[in-house]
C-alpha positions as CSV (number, residue, x, y, z in Angstrom):
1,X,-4.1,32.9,-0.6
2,X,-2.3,31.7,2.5
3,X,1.3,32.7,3.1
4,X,3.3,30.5,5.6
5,X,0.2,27.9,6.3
6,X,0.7,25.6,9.1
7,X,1.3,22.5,7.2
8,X,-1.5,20.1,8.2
9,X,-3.6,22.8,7.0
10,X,-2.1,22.6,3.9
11,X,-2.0,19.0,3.6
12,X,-5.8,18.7,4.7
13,X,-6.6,21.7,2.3
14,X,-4.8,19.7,-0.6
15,X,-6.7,16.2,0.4
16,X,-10.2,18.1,0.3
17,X,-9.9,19.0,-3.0
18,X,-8.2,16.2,-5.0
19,X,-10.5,13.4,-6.5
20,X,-10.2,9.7,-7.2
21,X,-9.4,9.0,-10.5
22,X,-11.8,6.8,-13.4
23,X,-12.1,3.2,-13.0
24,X,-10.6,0.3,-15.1
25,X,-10.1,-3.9,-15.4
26,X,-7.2,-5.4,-15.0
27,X,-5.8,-8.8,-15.3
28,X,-5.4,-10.4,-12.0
29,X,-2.3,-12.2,-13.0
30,X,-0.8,-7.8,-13.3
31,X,-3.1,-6.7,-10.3
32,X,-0.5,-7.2,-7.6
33,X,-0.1,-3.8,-5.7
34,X,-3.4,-1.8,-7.7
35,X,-6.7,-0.7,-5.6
36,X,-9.8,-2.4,-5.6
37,X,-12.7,0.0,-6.8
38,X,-15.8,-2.0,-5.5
39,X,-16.7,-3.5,-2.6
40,X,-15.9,-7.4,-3.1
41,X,-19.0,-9.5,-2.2
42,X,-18.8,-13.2,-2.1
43,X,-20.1,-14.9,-4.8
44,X,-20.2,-18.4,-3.8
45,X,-18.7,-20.4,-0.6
46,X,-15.7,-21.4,-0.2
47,X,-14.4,-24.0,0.0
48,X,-18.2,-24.9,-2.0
49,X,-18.7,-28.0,-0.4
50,X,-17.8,-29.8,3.1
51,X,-14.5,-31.3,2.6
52,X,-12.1,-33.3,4.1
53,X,-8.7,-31.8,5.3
54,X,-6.4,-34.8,5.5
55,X,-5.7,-38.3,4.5
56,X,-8.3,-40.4,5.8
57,X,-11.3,-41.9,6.7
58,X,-15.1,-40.7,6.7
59,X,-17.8,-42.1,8.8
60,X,-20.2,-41.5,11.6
61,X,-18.9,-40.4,14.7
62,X,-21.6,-42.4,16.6
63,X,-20.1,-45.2,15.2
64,X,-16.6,-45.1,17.3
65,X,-18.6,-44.3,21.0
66,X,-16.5,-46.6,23.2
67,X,-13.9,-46.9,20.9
68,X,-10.5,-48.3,22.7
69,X,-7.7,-50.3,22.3
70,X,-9.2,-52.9,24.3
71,X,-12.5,-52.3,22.2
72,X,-11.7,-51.2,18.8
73,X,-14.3,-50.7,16.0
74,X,-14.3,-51.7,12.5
75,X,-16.0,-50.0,10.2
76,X,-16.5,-51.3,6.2
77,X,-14.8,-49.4,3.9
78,X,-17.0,-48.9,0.7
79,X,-15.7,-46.4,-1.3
80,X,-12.3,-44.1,-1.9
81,X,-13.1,-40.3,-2.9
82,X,-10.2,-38.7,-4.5
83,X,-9.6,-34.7,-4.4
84,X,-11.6,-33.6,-6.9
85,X,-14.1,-36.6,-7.6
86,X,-17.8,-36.4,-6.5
87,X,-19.0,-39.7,-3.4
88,X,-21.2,-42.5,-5.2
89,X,-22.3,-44.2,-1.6
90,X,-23.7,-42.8,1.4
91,X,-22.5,-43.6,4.5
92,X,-24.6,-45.8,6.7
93,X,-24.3,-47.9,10.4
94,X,-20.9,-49.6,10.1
95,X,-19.5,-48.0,6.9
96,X,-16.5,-45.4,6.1
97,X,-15.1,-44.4,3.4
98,X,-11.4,-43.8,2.7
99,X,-11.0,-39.8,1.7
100,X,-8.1,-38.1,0.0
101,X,-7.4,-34.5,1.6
102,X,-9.6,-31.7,0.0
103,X,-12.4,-34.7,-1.4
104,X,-15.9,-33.9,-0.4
105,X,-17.2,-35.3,3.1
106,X,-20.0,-38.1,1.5
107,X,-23.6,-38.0,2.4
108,X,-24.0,-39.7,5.8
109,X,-21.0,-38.6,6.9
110,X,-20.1,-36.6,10.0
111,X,-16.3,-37.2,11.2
112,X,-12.9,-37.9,9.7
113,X,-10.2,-39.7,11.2
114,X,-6.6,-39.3,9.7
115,X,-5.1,-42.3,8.6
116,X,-2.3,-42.3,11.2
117,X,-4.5,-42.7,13.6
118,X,-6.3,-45.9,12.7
119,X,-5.4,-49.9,11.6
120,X,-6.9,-50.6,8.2
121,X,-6.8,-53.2,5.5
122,X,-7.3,-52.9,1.6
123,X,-11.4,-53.2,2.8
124,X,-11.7,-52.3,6.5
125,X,-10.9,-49.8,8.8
126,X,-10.2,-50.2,12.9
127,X,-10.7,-46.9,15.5
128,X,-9.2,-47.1,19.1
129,X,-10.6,-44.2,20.4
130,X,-13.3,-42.2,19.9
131,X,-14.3,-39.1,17.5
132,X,-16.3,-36.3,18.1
133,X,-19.5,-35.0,15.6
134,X,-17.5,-32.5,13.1
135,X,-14.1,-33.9,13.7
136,X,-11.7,-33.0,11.1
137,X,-14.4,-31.4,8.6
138,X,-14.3,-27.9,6.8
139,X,-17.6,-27.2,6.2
140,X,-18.9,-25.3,2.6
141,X,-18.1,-21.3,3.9
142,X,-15.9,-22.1,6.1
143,X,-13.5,-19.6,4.7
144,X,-15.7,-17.3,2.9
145,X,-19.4,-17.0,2.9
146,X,-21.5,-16.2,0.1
147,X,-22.8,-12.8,0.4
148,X,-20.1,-11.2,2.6
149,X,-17.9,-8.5,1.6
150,X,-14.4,-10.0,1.5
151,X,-12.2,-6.6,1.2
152,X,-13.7,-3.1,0.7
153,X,-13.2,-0.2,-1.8
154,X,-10.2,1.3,-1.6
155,X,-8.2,-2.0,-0.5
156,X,-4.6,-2.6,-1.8
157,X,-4.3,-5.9,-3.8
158,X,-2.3,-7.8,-2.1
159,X,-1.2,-11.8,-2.0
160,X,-4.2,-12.7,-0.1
161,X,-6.7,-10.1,-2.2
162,X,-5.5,-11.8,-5.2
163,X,-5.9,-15.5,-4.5
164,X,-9.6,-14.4,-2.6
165,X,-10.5,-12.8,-6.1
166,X,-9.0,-15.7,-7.7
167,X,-11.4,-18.3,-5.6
168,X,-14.0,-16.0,-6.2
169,X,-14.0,-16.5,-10.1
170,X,-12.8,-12.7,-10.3
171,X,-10.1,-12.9,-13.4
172,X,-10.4,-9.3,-14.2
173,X,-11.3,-7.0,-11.4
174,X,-12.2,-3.8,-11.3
175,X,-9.3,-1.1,-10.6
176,X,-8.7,2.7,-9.8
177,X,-7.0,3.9,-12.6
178,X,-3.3,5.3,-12.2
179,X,-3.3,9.2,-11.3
180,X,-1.0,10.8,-14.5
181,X,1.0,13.1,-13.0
182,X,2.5,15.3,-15.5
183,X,6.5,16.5,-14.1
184,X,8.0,20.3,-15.0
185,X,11.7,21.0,-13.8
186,X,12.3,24.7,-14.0
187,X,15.7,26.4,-13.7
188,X,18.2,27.6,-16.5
189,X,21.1,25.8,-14.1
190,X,19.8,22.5,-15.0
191,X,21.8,19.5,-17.6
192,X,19.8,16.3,-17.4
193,X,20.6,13.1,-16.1
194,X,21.8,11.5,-19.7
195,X,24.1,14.4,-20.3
196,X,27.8,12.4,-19.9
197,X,30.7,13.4,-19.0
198,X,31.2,16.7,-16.5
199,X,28.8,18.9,-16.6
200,X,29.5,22.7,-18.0
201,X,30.6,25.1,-14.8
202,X,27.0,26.5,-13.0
203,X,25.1,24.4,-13.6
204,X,23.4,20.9,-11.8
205,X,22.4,17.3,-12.5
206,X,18.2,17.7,-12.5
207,X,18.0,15.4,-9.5
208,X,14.4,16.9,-8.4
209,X,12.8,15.0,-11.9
210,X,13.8,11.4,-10.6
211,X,13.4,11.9,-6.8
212,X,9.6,13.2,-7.0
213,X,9.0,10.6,-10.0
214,X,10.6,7.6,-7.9
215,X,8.0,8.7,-4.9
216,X,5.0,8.6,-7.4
217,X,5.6,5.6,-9.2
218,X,5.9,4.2,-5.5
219,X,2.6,5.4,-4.6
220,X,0.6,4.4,-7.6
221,X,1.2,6.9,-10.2
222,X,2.1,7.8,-13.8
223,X,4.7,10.0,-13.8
224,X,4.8,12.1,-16.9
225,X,7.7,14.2,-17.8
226,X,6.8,17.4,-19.2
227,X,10.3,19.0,-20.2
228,X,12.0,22.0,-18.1
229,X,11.7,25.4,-18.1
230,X,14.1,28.1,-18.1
231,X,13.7,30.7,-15.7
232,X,11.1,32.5,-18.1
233,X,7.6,33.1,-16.9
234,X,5.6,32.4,-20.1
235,X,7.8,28.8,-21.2
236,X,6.9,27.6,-17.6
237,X,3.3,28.5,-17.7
238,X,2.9,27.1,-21.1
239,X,4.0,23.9,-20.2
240,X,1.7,24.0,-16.8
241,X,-1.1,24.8,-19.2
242,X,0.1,21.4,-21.1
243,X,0.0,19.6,-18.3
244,X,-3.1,20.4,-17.2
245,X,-4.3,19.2,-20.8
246,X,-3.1,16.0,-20.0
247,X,-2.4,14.8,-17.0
248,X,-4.5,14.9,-13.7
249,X,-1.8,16.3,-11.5
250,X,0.7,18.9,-11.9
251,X,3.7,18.8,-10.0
252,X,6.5,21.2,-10.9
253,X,10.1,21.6,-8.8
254,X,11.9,25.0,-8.5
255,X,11.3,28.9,-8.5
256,X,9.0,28.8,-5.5
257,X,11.3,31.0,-3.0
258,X,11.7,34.7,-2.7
259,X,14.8,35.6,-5.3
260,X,14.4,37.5,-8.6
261,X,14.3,34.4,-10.6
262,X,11.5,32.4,-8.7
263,X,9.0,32.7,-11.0
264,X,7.3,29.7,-10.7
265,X,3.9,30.9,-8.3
266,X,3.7,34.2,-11.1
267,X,3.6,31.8,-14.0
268,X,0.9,29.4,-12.4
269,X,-1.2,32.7,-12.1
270,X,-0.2,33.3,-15.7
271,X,-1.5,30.1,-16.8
272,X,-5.0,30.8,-14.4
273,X,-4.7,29.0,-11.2
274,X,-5.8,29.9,-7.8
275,X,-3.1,30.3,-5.5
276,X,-4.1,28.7,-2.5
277,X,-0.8,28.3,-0.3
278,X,2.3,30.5,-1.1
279,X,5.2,28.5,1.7
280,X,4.3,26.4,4.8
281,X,6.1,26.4,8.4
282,X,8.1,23.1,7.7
283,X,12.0,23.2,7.5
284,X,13.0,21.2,5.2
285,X,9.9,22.3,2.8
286,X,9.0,25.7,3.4
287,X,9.3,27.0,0.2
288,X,6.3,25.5,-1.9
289,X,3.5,26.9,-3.6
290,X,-0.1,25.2,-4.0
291,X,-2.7,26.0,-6.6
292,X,-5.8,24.7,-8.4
293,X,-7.1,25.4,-12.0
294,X,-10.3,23.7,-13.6
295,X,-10.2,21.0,-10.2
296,X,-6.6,20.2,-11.0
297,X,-4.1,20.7,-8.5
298,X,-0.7,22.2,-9.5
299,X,1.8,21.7,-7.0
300,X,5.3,23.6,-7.1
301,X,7.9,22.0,-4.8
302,X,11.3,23.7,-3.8
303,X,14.2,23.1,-6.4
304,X,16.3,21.8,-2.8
305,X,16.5,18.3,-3.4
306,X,15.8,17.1,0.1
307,X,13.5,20.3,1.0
308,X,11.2,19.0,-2.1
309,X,10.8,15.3,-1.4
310,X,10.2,16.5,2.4
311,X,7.6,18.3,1.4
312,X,6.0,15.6,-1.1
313,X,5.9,12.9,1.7
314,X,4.6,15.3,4.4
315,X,1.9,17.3,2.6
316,X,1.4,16.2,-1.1
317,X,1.9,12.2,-0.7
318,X,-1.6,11.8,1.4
319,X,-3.3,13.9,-1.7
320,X,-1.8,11.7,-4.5
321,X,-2.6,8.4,-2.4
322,X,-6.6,9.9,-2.2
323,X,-6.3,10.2,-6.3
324,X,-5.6,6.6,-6.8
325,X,-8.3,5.6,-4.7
326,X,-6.6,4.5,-1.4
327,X,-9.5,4.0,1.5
328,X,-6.2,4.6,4.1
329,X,-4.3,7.6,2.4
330,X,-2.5,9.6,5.9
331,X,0.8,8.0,6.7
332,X,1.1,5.2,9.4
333,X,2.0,7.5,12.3
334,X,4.4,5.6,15.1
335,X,6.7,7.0,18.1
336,X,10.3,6.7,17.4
337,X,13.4,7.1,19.4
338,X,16.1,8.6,18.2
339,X,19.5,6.0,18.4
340,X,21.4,10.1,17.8
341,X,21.3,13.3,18.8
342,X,20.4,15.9,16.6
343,X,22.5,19.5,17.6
344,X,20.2,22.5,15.9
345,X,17.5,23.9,17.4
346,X,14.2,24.1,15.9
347,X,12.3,27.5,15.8
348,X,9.8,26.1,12.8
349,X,8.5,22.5,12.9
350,X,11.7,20.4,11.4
351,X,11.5,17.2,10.1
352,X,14.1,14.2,10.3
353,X,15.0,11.8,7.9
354,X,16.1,8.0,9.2
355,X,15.8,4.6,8.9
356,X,13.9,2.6,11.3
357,X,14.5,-0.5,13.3
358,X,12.8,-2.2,15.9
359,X,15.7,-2.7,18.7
360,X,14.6,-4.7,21.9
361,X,11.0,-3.9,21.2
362,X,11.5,-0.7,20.6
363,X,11.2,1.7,17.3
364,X,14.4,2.8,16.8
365,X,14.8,6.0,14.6
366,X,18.8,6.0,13.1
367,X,19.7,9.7,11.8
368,X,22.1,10.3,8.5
369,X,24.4,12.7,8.7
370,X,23.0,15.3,6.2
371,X,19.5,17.1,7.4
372,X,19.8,19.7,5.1
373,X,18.1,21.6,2.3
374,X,20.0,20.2,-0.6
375,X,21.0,16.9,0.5
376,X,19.4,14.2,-1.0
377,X,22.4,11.2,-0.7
378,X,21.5,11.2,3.2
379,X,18.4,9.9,1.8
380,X,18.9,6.9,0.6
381,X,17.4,3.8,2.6
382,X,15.3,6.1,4.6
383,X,11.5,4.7,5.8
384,X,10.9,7.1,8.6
385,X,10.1,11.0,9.1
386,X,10.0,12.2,12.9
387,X,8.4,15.8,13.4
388,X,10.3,18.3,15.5
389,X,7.5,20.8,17.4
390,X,8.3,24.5,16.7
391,X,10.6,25.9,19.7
392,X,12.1,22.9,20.6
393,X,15.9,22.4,21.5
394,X,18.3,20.5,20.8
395,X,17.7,16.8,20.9
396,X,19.5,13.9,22.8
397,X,19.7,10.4,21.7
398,X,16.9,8.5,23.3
399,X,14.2,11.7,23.1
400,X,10.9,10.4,21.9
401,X,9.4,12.0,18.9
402,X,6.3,11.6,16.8
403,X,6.6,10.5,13.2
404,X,5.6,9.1,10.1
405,X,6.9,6.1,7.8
406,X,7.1,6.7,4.3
């Protein structure tokens, strides 16, 4: 066991022993925002067939050299090809045919001119100028060829994902399954959320069970609510056991400091898991405790509101993203200036909670007021987290810092 790991070790440590979850299909039409579990290979071309892009007509180029206005060419029109119909002529010497935007290019043809750019008549069409070989033609693969791999393993389905599985003939693809992440609250202080009216003196709103449970659901999860535990060693290891039963994650929230009734990392050994990490050098998010039974992880967070979703985003969240089956699971890392000053000095790595904006180019890193432990309101709205190296000072507005948007 590691007391007081750094907490990139910690992080890495949790990373390397997570796992991707099973596989399933899903309807595209619901696959908005789920990860792709195979690479995606082309089937077929697309668009399938040389097409036209406009309005217009098709002929040969050859045909309009020395096209002017002094010397226009007319061409015969012999046929109109709708989108979606199938050419019935080929184009020869002194022929076009008129062409609807997406139609197919007909055989013989190898340029297409858009109507606004010619004279024509219910039979003819005249050129005043000239058109090159491949003019206005998307050729069959144009888009995507057959045979190439169109988004790898691991790929968030996006807008673009989705309408390339859709041209691919993909109406169910194949999906990471959801990590089920089962949630314990532990504490004898805490009323739940649907409790109304004021709350009996002592005790606290469980905020911890919807913070943590917003974060997974954001990152691809199941959250699953396992109850809470009172401050009793065996009813909190009981339910761990339960949720190693039947969830593939364990995350549980208070009883991880140093005080008489932090019994959370004694009843994860009670219930048989390793205790790998026992606190990391983070402030907010030192007190934590990180354990593994049976190649599940159980992960105790600090019963500090802000202290606990600190340490989700900064060491857990890269962990959980690997579970669903992200190929990019670290945070998108970015240098941000701080618009404030922040007064306290920082003998442990600190983080900062803000909101980002780009200002005059710039990444621009706003503070709330509240930094601390048990703050969570200050959090609202916030996208970034900027680390504060151990030793350093205090800050003035305009210092540089690396960080992390979550």
């Amino acid at each position: 066991m590691t007391e007081h790991a750094n907490y990139r070790e910690a992080r890495d440590l949790l990373i390397s022993l997570v796992q991707k979850i099973g596989t399933e299909r899903t309807e595209l039409e619901k696959a908005a925002g789920r990860i792709l579990a195979g690479n995606l290979l082309a089937s077929e071309n697309v668009p399938a067939f040389d097409r036209s892009p406009y309005d217009g007509y098709a002929f040969r180029a050859e045909d309009s050299a020395g096209a002017s206005e002094e010397t226009p060419v007319t061409l015969q029109v012999i046929e109109e090809i709708p989108a979606g119909s199938v050419p019935s002529r080929e184009i020869v010497p002194g022929t076009a045919a008129k062409i609807l935007t997406g139609a197919p290019i007909p055989q013989g043809a190898d340029a297409v001119v858009m109507y606004e750019k010619t004279k024509f008549t219910g039979d003819t069409v005249t050129l005043s100028a000239p058109v090159s070989f491949g003019d206005n033609i998307v050729y069959a693969g144009e888009d995507v060829k057959k045979g190439e791999i169109l988004a790898a393993a691991g790929t968030v389905i996006d807008a673009g994902l989705a309408g390339t599985l859709a041209a691919q003939g993909i109406g169910y693809p194949e999906v990471f399954q959801k990590p089920l992440v089962g949630m314990i609250s532990t504490g004898s202080e805490l009323v739940e959320a649907s409790e109304e009216g004021p709350i009996p003196q002592g005790k606290i709103r469980n905020t911890n069970r919807y913070t943590i449970g917003a974060a997974l659901q954001k990152d691809g999860c199941i959250p699953v609510y396992l109850g809470t535990a009172g401050d009793d060693v065996s009813e909190i290891a009981e339910l761990i056991l339960k949720g190693l039963e039947e969830t593939d994650l364990v995350v549980l929230t208070g009883g991880v400091s140093a005080g008489d009734y932090d019994l959370t990392p004694q009843a994860m050994e009670a219930a048989g898991c390793e205790i790998l990490i026992h606190g990391v050098d983070l402030k907010p998010g030192m007190a934590c405790c990180y354990g593994m039974k049976d190649g599940k992880a159980v992960c105790a967070l600090s019963g500090n509101p802000s202290s606990s979703i600190l340490n989700y985003y900064t060491i857990l969240r890269p962990a959980v993203r690997k579970m669903t089956g992200l190929m990019f699971y670290m945070p998108d890392t970015i240098k941000v200036t701080l618009a404030e000053g922040f007064g306290k000095k920082s003998k442990t790595v600190r983080l900062l909670k803000g909101r980002l904006s780009i200002e005059n180019g710039q990444a621009v890193m706003h503070l709330p007021k509240g930094q601390g432990n048990i703050m969570i309101g200050s959090s609202i709205g916030c996208n970034v987290l900027a680390v504060v190296p151990a030793g350093t000072g205090k800050l003035e507005a305009g210092t540089v810092l690396d960080g992390f948007q979550i």
